[in-house]
Backbone as CSV, one residue per row, in Angstrom:
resi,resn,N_x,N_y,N_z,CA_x,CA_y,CA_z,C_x,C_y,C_z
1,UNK,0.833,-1.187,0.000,0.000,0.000,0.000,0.876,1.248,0.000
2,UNK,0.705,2.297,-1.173,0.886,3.512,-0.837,0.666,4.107,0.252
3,UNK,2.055,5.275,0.670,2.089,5.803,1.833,1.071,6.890,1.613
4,UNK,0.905,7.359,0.693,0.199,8.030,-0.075,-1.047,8.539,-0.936
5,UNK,-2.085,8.446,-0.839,-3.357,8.581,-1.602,-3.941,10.113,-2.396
6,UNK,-3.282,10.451,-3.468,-4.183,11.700,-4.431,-5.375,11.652,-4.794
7,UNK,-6.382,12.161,-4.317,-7.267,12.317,-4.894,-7.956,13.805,-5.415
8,UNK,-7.234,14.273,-6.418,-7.391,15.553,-6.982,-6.794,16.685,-5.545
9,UNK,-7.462,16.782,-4.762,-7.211,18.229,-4.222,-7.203,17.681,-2.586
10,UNK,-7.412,16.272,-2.545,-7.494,15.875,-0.892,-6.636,14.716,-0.796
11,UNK,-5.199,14.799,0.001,-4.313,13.739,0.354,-4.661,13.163,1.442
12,UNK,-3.817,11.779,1.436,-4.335,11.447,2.100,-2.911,10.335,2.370
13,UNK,-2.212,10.770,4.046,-1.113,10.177,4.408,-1.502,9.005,4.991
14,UNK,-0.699,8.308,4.939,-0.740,7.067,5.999,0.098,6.362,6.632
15,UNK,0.209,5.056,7.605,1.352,4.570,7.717,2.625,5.417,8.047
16,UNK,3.753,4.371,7.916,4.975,4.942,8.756,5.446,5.972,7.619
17,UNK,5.700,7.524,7.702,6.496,8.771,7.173,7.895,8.966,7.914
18,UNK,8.883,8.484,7.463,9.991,8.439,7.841,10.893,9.061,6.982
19,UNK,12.084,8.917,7.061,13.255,9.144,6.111,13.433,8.134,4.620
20,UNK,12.849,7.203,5.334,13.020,5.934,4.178,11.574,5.975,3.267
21,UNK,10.834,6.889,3.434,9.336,7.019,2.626,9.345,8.657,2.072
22,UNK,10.406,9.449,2.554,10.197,11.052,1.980,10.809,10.945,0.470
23,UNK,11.744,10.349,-0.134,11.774,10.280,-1.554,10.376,9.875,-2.354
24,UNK,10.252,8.395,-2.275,8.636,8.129,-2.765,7.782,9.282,-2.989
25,UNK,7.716,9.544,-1.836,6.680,10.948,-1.174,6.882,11.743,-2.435
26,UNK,8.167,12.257,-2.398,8.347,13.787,-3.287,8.366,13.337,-4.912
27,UNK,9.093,12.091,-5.441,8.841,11.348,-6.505,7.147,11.695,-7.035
28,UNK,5.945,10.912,-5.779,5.154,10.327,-6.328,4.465,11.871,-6.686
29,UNK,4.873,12.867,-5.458,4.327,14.278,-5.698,4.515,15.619,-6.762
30,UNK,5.880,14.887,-7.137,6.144,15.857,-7.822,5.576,16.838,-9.171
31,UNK,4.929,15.585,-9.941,4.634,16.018,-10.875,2.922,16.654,-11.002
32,UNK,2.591,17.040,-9.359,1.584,17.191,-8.996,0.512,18.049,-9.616
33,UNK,-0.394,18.387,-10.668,-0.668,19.569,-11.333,-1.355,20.137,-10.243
34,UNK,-0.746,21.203,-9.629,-1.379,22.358,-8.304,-2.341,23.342,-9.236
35,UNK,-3.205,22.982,-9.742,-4.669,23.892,-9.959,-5.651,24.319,-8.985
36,UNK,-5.310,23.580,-7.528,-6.241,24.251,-6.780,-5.562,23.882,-5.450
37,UNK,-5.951,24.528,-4.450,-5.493,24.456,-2.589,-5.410,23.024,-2.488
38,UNK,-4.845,22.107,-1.724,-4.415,21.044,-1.413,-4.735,20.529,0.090
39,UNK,-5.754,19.261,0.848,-5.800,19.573,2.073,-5.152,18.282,2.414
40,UNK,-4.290,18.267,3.377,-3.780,16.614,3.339,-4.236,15.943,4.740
41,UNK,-4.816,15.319,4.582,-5.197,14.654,5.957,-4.218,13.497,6.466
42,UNK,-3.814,13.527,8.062,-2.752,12.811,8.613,-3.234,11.759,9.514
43,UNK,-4.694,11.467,9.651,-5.124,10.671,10.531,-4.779,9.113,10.539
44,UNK,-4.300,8.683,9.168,-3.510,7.525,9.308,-2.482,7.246,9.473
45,UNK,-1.564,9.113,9.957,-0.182,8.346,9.759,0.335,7.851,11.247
46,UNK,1.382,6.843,10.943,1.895,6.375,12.395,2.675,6.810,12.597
47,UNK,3.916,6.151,12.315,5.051,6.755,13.281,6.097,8.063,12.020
48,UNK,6.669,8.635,12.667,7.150,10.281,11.872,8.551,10.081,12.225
49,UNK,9.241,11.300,11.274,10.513,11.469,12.250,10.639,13.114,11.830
50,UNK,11.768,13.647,12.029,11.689,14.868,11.543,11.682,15.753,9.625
51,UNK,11.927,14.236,9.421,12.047,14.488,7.803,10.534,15.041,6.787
52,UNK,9.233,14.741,7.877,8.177,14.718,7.382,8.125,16.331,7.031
53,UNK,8.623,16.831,8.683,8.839,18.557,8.542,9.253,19.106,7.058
54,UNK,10.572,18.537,6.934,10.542,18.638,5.496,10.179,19.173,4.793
55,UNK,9.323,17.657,3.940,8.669,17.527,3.479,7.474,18.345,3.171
56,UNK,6.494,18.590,4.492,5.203,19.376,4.634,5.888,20.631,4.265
57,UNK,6.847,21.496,4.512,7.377,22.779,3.888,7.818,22.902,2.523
58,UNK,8.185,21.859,1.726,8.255,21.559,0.453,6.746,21.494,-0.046
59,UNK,5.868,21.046,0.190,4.849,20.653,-0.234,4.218,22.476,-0.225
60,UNK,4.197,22.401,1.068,3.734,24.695,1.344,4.372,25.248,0.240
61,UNK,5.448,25.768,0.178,6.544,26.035,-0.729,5.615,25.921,-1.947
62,UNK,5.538,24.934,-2.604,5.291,24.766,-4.157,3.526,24.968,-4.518
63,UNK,2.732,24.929,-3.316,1.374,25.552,-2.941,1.500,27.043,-3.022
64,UNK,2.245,27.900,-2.572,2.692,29.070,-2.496,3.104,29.306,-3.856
65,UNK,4.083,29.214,-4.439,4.696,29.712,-5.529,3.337,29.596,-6.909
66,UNK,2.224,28.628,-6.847,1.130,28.124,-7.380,-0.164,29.243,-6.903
67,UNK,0.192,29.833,-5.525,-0.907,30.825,-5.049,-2.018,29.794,-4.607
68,UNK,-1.680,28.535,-4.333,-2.673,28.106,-3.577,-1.954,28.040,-2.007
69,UNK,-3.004,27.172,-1.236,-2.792,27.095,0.037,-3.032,25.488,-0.035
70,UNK,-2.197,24.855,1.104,-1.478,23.564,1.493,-2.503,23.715,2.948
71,UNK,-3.038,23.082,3.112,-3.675,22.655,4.652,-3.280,20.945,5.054
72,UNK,-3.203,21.219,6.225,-2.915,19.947,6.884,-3.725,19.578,7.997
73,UNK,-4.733,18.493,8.035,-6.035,18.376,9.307,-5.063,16.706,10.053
74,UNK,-5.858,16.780,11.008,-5.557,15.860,11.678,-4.111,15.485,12.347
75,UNK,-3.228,16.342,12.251,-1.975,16.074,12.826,-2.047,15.398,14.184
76,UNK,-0.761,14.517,13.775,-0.693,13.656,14.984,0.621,14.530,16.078
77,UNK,0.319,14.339,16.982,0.720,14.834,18.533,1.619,14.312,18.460
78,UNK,2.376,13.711,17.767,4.371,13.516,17.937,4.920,14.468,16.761
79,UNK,4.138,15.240,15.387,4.528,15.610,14.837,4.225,17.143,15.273
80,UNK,3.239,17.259,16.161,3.075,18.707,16.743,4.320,18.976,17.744
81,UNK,4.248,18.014,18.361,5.555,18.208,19.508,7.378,18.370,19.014
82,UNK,7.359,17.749,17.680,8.559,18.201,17.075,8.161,19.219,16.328
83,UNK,7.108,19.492,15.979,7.008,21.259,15.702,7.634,21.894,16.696
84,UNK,6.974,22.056,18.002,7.598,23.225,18.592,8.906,22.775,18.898
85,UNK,9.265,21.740,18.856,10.899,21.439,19.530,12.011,22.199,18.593
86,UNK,11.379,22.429,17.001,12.327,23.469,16.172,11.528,24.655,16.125
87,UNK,10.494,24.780,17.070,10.396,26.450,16.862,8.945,26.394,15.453
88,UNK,8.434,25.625,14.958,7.854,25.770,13.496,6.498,25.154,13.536
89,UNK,6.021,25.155,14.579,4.632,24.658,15.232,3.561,25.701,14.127
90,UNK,3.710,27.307,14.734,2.827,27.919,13.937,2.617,28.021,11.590
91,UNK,3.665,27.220,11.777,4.036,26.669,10.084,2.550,25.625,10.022
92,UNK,2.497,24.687,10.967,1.799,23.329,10.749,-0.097,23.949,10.464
């Protein structure tokens, strides 16, 4: 199973987001056509590390430069808590 699910304008994470799943990630994303705001829902993901941070700012980043907006619902409480541990909580 994809870590991953596109469905036009609503993602959908899952499973373990690690270091060893952020290539895939940006691979499977890349060629993403950004025509409209993006909301990614995190309620399946399990375990994180700091690379997801990343990631979710790459993903903002290229939402931005597109003039849309990147939302993220459901964050899980180990990836909020390494938010604030670098300071980048109000990013999430």
């Amino acid at each position: 199973m994809s870590p991953i699910e596109l469905n036009k304008n609503n993602w959908v994470l899952s499973g373990n987001v690690t270091f060893h799943e952020i290539l895939f990630l940006m691979i499977k994303t890349k060629n993403h056509n950004w025509d409209e705001s993006i909301t990614l829902d995190m309620s399946q993901v399990q375990n994180i590390d700091t690379s997801l941070l990343g990631l979710l700012f790459e993903w903002k980043r290229q939402a931005n430069q597109k003039k849309y907006s990147f939302n993220i619902t459901n964050v899980p409480n180990n990836l909020i808590k390494l938010a604030k541990l670098y300071g980048v909580k109000e990013f999430l």
